[in-house]
N, C-alpha and C positions, 0 to 999 in steps of 0.2 A: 493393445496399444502398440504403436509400432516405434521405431526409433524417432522420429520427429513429434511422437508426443512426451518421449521420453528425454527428447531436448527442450521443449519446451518447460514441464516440470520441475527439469534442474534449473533451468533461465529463473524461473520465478519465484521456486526456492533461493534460490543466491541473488535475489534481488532484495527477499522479504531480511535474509540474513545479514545483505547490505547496509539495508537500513537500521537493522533493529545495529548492528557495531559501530557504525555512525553516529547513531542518537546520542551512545553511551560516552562515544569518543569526547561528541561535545560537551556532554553534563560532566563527565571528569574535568574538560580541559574548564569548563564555569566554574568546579572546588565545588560541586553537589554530590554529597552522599548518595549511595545507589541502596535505594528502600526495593526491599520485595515488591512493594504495591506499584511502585515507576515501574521494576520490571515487569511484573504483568499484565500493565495497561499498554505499555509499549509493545508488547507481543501480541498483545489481541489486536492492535492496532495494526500491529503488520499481518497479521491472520486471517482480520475482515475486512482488511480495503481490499484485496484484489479478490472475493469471494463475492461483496458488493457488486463490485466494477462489473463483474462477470455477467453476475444476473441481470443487472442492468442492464449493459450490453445484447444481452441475447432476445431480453424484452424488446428491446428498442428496435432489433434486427428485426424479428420476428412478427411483432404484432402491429410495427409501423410500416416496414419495408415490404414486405409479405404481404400483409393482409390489407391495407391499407393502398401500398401505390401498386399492388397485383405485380409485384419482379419477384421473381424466383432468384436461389444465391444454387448456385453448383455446390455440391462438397467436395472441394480437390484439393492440390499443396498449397493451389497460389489463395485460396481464400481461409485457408487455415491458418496461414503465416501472416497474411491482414488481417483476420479476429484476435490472434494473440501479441503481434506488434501493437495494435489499438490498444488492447487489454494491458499490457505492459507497460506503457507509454503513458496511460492515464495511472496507471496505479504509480510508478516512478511519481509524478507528480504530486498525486495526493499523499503519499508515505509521507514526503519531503514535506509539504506543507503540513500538514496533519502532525509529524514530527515536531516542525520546527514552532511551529502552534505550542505545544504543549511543553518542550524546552519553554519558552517566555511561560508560560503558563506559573510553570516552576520556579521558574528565576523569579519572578514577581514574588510570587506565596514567599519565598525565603527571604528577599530583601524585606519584608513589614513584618515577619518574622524577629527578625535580628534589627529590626529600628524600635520592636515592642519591647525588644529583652534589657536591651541597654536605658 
């Protein structure tokens, strides 16, 4: 691995960490308790989206691009920095949604909660 997969790794580490202190920020700032089981689905969640994205991604490249329309991809800087901008770019997105999904997820389950108890 040479330095610029070694920037990359950290990129997507502190993207996955972004999200996972973000999420928490907001479910504090709702007044929700932070349950083990939140934090473990929230961190597999940052774990398997860009692990998904990935595979996806390189199927896509691979058995559409490739094999299908006959182009070859060079392996050099400038197309390794467009597989991981894409890769990055969609997993940002999906965290966020996927996150903010599951925030409301939460917040619901607790408001019928606290409308059952009273």
């Amino acid at each position: 691995m040479d330095a610029l997969g070694v920037l990359f790794f950290s990129i997507l580490f502190g993207l996955m960490g972004f999200s996972y202190f973000f999420f928490f920020k907001k479910l504090k700032a709702k007044g929700e308790n932070k349950k083990l089981k939140i934090k473990f689905i929230v961190a597999l969640i940052c774990i398997l989206a860009p692990i998904i994205i990935t595979i996806i991604y390189f199927c896509f490249e691979f058995y559409f691009i490739e094999d299908l329309l006959n182009f070859k991809i060079k392996n050099n800087y400038l197309t390794r920095i467009t597989r991981t901008t894409i890769v990055f770019t969609a997993n940002s997105l999906i965290n966020f949604y996927l996150l903010n999904f599951y925030l409301i997820k939460i917040s619901k389950k607790n408001e019928i909660e606290l409308i059952g108890t009273e």
